[in-house]
Backbone as CSV, one residue per row, in Angstrom:
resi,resn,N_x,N_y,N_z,CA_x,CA_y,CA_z,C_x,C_y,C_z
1,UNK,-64.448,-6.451,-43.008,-63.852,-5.154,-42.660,-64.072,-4.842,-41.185
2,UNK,-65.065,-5.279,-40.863,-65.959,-4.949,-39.419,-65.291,-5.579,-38.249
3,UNK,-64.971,-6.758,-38.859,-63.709,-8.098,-37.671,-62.829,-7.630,-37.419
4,UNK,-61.781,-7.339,-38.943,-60.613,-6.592,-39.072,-60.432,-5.286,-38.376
5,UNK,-60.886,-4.323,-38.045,-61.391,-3.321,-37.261,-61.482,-3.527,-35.954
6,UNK,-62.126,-4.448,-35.284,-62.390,-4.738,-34.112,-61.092,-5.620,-33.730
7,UNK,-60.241,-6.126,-34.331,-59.198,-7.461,-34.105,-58.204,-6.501,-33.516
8,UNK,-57.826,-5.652,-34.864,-56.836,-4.062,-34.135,-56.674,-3.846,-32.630
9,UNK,-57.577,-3.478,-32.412,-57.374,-2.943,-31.226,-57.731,-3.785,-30.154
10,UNK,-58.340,-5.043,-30.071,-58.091,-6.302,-29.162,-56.417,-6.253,-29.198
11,UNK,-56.277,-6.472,-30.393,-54.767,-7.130,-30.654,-54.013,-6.178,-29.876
12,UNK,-54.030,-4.597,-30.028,-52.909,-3.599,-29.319,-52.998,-3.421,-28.074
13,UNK,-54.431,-3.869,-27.287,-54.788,-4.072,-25.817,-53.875,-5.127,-25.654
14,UNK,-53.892,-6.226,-26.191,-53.541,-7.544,-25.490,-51.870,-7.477,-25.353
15,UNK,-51.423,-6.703,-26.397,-49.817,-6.682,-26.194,-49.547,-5.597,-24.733
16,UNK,-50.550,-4.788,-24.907,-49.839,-3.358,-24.205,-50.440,-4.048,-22.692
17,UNK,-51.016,-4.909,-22.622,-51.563,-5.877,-21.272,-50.182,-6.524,-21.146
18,UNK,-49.873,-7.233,-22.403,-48.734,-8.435,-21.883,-47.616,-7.296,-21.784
19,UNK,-47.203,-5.944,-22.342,-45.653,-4.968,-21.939,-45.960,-4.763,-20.304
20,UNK,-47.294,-4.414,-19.930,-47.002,-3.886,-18.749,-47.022,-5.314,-16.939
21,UNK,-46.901,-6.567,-18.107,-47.201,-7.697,-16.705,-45.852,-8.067,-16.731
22,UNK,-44.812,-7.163,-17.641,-43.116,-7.266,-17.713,-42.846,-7.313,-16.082
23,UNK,-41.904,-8.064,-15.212,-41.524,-7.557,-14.040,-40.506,-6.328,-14.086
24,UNK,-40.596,-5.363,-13.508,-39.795,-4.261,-13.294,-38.119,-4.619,-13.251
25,UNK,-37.243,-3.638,-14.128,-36.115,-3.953,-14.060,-35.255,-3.752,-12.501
26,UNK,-34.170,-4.212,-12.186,-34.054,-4.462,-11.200,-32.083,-4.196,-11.410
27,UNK,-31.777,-2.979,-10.382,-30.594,-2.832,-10.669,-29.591,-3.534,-9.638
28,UNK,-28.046,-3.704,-10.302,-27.104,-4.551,-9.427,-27.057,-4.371,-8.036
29,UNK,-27.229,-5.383,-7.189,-26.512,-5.398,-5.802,-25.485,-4.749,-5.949
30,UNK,-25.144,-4.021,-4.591,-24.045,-3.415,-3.968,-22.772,-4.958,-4.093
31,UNK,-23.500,-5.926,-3.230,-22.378,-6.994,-3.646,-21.996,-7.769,-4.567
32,UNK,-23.433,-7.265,-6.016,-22.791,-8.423,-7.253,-21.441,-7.181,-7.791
33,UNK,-21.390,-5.408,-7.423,-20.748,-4.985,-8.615,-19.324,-5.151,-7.462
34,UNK,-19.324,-5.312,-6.231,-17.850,-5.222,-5.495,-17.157,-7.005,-6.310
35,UNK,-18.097,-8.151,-6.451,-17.954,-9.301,-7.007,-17.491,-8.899,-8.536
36,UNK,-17.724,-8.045,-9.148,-17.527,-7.781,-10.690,-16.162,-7.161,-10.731
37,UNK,-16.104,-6.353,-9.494,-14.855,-5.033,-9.452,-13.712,-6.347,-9.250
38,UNK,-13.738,-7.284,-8.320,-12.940,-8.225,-7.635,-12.822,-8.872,-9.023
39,UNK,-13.155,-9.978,-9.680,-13.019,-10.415,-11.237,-12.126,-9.078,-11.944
40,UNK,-12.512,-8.619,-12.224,-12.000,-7.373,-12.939,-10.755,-6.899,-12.579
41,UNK,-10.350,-7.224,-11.456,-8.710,-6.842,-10.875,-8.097,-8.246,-10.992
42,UNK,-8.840,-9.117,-11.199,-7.545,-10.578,-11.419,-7.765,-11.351,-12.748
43,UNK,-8.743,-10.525,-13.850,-9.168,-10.719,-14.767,-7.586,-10.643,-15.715
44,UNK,-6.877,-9.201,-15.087,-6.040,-8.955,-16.230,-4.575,-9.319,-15.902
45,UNK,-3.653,-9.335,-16.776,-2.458,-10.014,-16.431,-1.463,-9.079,-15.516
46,UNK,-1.966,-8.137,-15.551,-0.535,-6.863,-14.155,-1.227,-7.402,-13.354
47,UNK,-2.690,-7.526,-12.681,-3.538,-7.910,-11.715,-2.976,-9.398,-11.276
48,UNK,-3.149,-10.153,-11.793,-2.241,-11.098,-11.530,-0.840,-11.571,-10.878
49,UNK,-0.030,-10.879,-11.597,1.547,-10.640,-11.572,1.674,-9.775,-10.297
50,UNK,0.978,-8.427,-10.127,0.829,-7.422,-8.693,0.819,-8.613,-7.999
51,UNK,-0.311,-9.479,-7.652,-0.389,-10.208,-6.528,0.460,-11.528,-6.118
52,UNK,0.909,-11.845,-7.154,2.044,-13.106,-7.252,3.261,-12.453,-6.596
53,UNK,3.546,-10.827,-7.222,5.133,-10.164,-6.883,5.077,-9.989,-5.643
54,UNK,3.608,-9.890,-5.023,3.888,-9.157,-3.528,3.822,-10.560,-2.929
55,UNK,3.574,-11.752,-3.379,3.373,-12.691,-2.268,5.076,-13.031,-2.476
56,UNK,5.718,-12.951,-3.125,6.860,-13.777,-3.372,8.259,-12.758,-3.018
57,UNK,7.947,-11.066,-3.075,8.479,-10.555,-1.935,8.117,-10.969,-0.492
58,UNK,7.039,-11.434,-0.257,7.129,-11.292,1.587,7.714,-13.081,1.579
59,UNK,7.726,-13.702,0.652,8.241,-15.258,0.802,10.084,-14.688,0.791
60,UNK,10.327,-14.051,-0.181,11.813,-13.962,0.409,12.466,-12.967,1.146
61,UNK,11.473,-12.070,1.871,11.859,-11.614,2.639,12.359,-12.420,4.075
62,UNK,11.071,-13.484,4.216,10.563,-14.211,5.247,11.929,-15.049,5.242
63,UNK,12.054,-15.196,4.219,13.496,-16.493,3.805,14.878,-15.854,4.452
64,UNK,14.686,-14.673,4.383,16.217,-14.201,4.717,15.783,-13.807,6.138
65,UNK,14.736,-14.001,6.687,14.679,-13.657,8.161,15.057,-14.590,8.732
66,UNK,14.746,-15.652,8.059,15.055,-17.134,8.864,16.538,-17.476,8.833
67,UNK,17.327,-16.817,7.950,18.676,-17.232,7.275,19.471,-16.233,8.895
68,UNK,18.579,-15.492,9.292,19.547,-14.182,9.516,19.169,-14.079,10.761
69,UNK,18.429,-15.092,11.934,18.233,-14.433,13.129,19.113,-14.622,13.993
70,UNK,18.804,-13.719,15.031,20.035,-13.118,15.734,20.546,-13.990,16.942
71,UNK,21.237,-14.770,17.526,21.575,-15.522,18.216,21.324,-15.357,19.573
72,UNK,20.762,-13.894,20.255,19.955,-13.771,21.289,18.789,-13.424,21.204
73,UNK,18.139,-13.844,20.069,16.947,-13.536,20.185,15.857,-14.612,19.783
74,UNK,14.657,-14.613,19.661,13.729,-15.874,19.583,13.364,-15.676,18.239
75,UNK,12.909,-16.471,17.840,11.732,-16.593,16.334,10.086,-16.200,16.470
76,UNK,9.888,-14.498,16.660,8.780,-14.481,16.609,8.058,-14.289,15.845
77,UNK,6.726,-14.177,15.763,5.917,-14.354,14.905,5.544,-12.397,14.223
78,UNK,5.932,-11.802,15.374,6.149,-10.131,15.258,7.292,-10.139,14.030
79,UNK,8.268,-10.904,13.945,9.847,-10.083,13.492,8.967,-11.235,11.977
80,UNK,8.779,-12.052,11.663,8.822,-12.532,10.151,7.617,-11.843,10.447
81,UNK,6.503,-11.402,10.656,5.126,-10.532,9.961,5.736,-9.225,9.757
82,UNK,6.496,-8.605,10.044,6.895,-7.081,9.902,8.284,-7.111,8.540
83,UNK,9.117,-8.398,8.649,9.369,-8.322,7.849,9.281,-8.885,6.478
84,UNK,8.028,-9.511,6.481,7.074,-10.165,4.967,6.049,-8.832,4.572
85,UNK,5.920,-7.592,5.664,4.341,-6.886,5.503,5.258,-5.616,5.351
86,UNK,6.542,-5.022,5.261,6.924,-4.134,4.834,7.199,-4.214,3.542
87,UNK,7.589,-5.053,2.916,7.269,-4.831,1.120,5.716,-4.829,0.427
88,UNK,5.600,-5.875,1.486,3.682,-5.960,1.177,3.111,-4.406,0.883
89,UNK,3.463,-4.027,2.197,2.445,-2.204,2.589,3.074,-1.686,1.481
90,UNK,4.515,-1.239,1.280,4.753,-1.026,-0.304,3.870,-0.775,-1.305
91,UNK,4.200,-2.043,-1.868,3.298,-2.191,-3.085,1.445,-2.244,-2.957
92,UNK,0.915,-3.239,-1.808,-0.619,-3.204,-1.894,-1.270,-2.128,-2.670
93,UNK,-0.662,-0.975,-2.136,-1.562,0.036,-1.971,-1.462,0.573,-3.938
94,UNK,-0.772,0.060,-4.629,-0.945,-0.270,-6.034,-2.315,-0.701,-6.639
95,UNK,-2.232,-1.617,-5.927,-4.006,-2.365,-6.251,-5.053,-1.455,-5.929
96,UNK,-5.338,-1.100,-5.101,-6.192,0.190,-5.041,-5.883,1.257,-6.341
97,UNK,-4.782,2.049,-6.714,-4.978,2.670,-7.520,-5.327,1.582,-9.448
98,UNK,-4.547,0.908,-9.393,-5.168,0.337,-10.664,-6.790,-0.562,-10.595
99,UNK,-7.094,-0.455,-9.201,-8.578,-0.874,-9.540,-9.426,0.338,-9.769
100,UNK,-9.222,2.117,-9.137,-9.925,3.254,-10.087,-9.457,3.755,-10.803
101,UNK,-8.409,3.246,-11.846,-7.938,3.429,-13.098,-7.905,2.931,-14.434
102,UNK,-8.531,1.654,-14.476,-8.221,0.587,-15.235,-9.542,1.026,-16.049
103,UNK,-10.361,1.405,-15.981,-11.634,2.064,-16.609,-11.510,2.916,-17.347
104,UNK,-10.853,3.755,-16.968,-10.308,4.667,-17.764,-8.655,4.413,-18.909
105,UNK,-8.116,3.857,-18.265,-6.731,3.791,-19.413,-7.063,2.550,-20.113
106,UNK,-8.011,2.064,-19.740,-8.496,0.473,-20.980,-9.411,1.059,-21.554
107,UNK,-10.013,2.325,-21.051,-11.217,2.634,-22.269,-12.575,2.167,-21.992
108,UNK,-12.854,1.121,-20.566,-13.639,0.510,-20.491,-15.320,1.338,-20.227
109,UNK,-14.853,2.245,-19.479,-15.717,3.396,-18.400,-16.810,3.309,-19.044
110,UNK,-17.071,3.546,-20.446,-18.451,3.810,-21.151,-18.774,2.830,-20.660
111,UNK,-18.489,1.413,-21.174,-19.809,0.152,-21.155,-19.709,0.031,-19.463
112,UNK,-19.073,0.056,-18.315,-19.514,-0.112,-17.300,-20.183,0.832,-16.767
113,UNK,-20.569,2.086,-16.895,-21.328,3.367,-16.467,-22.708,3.265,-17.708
114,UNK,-22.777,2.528,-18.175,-23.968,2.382,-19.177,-24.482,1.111,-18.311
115,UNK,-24.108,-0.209,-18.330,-24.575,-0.570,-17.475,-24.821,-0.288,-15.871
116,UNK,-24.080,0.523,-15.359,-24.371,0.472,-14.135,-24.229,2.442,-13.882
117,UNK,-25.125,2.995,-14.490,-25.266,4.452,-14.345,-24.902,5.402,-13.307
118,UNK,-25.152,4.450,-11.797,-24.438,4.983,-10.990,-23.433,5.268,-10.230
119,UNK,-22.734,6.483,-11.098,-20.916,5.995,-10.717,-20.426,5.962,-9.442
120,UNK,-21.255,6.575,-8.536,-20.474,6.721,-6.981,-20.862,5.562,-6.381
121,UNK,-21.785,5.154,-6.529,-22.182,3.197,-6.355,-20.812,2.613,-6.570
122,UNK,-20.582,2.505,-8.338,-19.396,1.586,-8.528,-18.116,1.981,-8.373
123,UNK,-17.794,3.309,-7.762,-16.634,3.360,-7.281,-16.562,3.154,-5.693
124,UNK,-17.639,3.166,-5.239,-17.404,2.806,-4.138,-16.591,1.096,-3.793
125,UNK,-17.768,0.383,-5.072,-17.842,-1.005,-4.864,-15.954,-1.713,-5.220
126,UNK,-15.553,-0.036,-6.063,-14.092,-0.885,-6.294,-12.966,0.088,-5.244
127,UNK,-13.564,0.866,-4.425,-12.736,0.937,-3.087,-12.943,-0.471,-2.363
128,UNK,-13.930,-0.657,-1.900,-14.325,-1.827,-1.309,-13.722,-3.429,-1.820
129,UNK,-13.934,-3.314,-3.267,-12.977,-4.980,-3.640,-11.746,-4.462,-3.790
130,UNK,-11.166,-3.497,-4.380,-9.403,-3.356,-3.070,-9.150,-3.323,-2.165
131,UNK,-9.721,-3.287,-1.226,-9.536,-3.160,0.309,-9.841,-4.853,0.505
132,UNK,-10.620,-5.486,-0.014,-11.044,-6.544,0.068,-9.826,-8.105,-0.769
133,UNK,-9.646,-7.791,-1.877,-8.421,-8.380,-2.441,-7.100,-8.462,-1.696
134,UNK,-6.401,-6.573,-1.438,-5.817,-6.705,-0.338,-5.341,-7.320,0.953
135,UNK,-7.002,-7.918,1.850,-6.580,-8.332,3.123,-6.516,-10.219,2.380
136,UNK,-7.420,-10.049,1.763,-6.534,-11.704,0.929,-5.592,-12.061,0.703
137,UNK,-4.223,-11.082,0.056,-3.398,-11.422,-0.029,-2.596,-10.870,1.481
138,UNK,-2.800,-9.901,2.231,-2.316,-9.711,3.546,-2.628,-10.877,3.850
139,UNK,-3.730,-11.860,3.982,-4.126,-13.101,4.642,-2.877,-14.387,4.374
140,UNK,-2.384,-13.871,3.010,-1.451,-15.470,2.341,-0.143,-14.953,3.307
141,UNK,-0.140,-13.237,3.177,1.674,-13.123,3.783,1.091,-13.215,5.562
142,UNK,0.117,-12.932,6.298,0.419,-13.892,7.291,0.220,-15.134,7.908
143,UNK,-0.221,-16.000,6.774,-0.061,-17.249,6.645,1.613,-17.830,6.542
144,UNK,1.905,-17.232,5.686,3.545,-17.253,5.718,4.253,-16.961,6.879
145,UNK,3.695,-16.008,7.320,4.416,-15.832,8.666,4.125,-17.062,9.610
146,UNK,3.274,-17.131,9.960,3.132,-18.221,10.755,3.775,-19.700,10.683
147,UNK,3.735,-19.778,9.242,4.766,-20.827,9.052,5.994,-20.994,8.831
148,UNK,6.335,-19.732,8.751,7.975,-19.775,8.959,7.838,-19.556,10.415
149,UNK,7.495,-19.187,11.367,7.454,-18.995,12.636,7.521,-20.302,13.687
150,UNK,6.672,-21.581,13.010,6.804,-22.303,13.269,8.133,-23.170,12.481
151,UNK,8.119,-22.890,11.566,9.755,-23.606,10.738,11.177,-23.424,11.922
152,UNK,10.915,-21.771,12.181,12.216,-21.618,12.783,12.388,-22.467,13.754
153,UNK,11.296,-22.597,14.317,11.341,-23.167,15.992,11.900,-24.864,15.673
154,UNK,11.209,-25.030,14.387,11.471,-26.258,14.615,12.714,-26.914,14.069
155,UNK,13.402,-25.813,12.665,14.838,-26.664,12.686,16.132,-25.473,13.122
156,UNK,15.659,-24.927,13.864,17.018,-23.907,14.579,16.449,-24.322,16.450
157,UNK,17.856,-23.568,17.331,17.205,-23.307,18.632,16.887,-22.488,18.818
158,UNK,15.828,-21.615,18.554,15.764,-20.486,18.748,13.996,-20.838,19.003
159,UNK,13.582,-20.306,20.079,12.471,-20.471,20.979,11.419,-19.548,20.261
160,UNK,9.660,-20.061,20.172,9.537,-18.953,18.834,8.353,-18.230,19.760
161,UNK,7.825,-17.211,19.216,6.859,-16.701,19.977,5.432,-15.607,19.503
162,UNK,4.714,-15.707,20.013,3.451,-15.532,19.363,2.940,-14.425,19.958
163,UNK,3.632,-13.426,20.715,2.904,-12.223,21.672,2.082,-11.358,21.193
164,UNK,1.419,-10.423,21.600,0.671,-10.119,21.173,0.544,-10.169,19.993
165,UNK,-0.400,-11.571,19.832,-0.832,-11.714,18.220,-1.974,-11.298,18.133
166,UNK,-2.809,-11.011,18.592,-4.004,-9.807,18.139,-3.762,-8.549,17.697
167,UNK,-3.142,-8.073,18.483,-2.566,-6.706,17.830,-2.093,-5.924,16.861
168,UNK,-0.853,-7.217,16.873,-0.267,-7.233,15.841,-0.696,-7.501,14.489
169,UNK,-1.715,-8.636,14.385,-2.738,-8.963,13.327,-3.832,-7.126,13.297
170,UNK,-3.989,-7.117,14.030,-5.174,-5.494,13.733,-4.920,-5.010,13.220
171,UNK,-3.354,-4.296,13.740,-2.580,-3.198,13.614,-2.015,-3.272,11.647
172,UNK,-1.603,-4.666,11.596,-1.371,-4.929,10.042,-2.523,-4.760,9.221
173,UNK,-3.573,-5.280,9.758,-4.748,-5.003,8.569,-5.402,-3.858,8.481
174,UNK,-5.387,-3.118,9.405,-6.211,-2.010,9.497,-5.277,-0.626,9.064
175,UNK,-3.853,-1.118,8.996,-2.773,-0.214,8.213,-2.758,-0.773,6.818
176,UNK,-2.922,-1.690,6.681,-2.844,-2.193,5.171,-4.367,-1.776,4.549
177,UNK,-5.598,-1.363,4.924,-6.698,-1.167,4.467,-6.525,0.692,4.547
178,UNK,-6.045,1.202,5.674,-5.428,2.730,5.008,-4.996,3.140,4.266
179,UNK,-3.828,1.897,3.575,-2.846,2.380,2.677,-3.633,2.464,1.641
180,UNK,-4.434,1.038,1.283,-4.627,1.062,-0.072,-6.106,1.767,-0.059
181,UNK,-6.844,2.107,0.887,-7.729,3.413,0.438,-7.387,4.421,0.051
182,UNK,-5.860,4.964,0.751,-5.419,6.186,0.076,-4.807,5.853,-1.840
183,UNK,-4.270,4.414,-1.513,-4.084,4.458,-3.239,-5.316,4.879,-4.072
184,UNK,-6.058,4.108,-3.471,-7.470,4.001,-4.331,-8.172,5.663,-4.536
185,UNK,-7.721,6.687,-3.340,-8.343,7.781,-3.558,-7.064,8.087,-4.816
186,UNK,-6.122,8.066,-4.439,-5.199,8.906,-5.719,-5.566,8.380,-6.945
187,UNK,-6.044,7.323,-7.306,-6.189,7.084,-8.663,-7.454,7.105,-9.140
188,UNK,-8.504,7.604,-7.962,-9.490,8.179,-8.542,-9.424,9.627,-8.853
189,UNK,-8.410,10.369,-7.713,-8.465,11.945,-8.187,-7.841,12.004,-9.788
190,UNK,-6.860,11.258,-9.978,-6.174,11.535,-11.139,-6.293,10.187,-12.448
191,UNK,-6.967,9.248,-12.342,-7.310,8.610,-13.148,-6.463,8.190,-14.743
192,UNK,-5.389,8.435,-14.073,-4.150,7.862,-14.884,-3.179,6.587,-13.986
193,UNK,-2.468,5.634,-14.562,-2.242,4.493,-13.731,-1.000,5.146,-13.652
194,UNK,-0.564,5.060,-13.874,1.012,5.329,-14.086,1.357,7.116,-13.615
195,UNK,0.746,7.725,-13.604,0.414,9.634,-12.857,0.059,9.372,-11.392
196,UNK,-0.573,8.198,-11.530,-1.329,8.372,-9.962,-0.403,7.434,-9.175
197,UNK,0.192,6.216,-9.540,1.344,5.835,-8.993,2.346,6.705,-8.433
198,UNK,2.793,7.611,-9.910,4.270,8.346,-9.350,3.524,9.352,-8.147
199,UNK,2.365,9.732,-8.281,2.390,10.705,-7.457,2.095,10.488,-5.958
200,UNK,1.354,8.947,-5.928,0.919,8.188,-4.629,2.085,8.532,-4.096
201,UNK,3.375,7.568,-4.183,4.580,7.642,-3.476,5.300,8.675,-3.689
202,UNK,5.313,10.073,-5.025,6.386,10.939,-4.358,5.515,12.144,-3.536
203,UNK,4.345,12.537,-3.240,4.006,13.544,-2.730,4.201,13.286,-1.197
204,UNK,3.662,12.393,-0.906,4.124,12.379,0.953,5.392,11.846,1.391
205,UNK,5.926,11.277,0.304,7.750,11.066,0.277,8.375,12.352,1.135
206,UNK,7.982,12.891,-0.664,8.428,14.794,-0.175,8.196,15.559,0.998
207,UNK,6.875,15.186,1.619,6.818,16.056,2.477,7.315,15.369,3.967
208,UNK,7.548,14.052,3.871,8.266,13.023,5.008,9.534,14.311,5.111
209,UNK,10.454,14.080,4.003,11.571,14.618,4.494,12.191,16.100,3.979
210,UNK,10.739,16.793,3.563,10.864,18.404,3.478,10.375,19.131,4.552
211,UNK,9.828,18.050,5.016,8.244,18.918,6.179,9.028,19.306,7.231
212,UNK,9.831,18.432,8.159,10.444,18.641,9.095,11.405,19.295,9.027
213,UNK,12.175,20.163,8.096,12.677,20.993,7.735,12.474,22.410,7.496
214,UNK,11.328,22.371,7.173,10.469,23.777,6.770,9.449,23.998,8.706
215,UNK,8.531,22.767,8.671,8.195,23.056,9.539,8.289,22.572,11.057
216,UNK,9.389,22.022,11.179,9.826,21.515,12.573,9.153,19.930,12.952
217,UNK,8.134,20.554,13.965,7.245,19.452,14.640,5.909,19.416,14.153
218,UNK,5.422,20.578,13.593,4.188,20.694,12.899,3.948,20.117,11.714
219,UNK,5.366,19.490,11.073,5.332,18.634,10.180,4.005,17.592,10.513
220,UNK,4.351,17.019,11.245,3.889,15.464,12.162,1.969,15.501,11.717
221,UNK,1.824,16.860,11.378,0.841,16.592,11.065,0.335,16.428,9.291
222,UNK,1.061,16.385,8.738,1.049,16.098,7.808,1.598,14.904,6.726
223,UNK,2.141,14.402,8.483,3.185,13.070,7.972,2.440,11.395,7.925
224,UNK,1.879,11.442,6.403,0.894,10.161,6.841,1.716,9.015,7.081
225,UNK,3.015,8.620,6.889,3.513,7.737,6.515,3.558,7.298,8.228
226,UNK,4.180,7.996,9.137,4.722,8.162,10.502,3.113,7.901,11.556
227,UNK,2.038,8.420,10.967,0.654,7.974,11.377,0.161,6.560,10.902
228,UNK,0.825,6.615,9.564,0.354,4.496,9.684,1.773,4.036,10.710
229,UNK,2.828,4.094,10.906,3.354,3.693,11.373,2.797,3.229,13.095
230,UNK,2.452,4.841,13.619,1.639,4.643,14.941,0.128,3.662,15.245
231,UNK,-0.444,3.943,14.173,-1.298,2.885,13.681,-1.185,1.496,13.577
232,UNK,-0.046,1.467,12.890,0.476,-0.242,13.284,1.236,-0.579,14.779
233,UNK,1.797,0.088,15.261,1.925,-0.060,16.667,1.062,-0.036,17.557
234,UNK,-0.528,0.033,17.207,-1.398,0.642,17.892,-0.729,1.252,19.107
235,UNK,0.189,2.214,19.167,0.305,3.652,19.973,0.861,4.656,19.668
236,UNK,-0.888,5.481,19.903,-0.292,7.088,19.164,0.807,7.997,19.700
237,UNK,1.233,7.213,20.754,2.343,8.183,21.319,2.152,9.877,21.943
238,UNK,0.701,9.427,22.115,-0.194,11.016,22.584,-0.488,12.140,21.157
239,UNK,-0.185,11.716,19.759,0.181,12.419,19.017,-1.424,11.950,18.301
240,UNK,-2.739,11.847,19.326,-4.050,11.982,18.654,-4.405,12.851,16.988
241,UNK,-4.255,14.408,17.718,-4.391,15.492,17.054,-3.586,15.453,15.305
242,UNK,-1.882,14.898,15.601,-1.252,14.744,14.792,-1.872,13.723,13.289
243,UNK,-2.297,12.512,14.367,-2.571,11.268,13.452,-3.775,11.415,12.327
244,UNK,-4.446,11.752,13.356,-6.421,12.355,12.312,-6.019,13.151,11.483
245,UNK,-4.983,14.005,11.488,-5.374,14.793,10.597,-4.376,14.870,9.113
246,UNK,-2.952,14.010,10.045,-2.349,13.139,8.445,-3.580,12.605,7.873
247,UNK,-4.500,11.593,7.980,-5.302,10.699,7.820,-6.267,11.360,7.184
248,UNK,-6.899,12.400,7.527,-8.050,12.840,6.861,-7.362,13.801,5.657
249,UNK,-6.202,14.446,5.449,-5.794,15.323,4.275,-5.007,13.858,3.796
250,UNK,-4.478,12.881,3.804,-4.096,12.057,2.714,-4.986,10.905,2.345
251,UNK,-6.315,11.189,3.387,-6.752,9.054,2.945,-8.424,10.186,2.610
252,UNK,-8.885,10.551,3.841,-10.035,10.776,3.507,-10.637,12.117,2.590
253,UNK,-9.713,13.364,2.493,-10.119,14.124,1.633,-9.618,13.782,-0.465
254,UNK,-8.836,13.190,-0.266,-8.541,12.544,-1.641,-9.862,11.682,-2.142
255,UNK,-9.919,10.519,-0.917,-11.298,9.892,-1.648,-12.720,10.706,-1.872
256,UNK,-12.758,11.995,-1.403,-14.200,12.701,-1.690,-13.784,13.482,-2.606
257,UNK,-13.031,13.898,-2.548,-12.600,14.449,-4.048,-12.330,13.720,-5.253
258,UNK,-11.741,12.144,-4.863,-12.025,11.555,-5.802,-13.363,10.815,-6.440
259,UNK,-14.171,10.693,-5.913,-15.547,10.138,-6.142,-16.491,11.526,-6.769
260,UNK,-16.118,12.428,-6.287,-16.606,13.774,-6.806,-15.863,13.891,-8.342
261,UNK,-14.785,13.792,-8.380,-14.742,13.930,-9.760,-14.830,12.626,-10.834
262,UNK,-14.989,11.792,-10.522,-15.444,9.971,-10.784,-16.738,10.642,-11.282
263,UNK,-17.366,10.993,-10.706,-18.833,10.982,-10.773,-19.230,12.301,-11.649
264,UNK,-18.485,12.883,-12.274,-18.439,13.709,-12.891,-17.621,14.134,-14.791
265,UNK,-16.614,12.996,-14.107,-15.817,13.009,-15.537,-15.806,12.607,-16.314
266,UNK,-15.685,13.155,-17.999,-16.104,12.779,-19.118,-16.175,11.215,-19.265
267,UNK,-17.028,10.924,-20.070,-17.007,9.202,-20.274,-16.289,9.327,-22.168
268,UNK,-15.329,8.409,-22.131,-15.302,8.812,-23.469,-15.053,6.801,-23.976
């Protein structure tokens, strides 16, 4: 009885010794959940198909540039990137909204906010792998460009040219990483795929060609579309004041409002 007695509580020391020599749990990198968010957007079959449709618009866009250039002019590397990256800018900015939506209209949200509790963490991490997916496939359409750029030169006469190709490369990525942050804020404010789509493209539609009507020139400040435009030209045309502040009421106050209510809304 006396052993048995004494064994007890050796025995409940020795476990509650071996629970606490457990190593401490240890939560996800910032870069394993942007790596999870990235899987997770090419995991599913629209994810897929999105990125196939936009590469194969800027392939036949590129195709009819080559079919169609102008007999005084050269084959530059400006005219097929602008016209492979205007359907691109289009659509990209899609991927951003179905990467903070897909949680919610698949139902998924519980088991990824159970594992990973902190939601403004993982929405950050899937602004970040859209913006990131994005310049990947921006990367294939100006890969394309370049090689039709060199195609032209080489079975037409038409002399090809490469001018400011820094710029022009900036100006595309750093407008293509605007766009689809602002997708990405709309489909976090509204967290429907298909609500936050229609409304991405018709709300600043509307005000493109209501604004300047109602409000003249003061539109301009509300005109994000005409501020990525200056953006991709890198020149603001003196229209500083104008540009920041399209930019901050369509790209940057959407995303704090959207992470604010991300971080707040029912898990069901």
């Amino acid at each position: 009885m006396t052993t048995l007695t004494e064994a007890a509580p050796a025995a409940a020391a020795k476990h509650k010794a071996a629970g606490t020599t457990l190593p401490p749990a240890r939560g996800q990198s910032f870069l394993k959940l942007v790596t999870i968010e990235l899987r997770k957007s090419l995991d599913t079959r629209s994810g897929r198909v999105l990125v196939a449709a936009i590469l194969l618009i800027a392939l036949a866009a590129m195709t009819w540039q080559i079919t169609h250039l102008s007999t005084d002019g050269g084959a530059s590397f400006a005219g097929f990137l602008g016209a492979g990256s205007a359907g691109t800018m289009l659509i990209l900015p899609v991927i951003g909204v179905m990467a903070m939506t897909s949680e919610w209209t698949q139902r998924t949200a519980l088991t990824t906010f159970t594992l990973s509790p902190r939601r403004v963490r993982v929405q950050l991490a899937k602004f970040v792998s859209a913006v990131a997916l994005s310049a990947v496939v921006m990367t294939g359409v100006v890969a394309l460009a370049f090689g039709y750029t060199a195609l032209a030169g080489a079975v037409t006469d038409h002399a090809t040219s490469y001018a400011d190709l820094g710029g022009q490369l900036a100006g595309s990525y750093l407008t293509m990483a605007l766009n689809v942050v602002m997708g990405a804020a709309f489909g976090a404010v509204i967290a429907q795929t298909a609500v936050a789509i229609l409304v991405f493209f018709i709300a600043p539609t509307a005000w493109a060609l209501a604004g300047p009507a109602l409000f003249k020139d003061n539109a301009n400040y509300l005109d994000v579309f005409s501020a990525f435009g200056r953006i991709a030209e890198r020149d603001l045309h003196g229209m500083v004041p104008e540009t920041l502040t399209a930019i901050g009421v369509w790209v940057v106050l959407p995303t704090i409002v959207g992470l604010w209510l991300s971080s707040r809304r029912e898990v069901k």
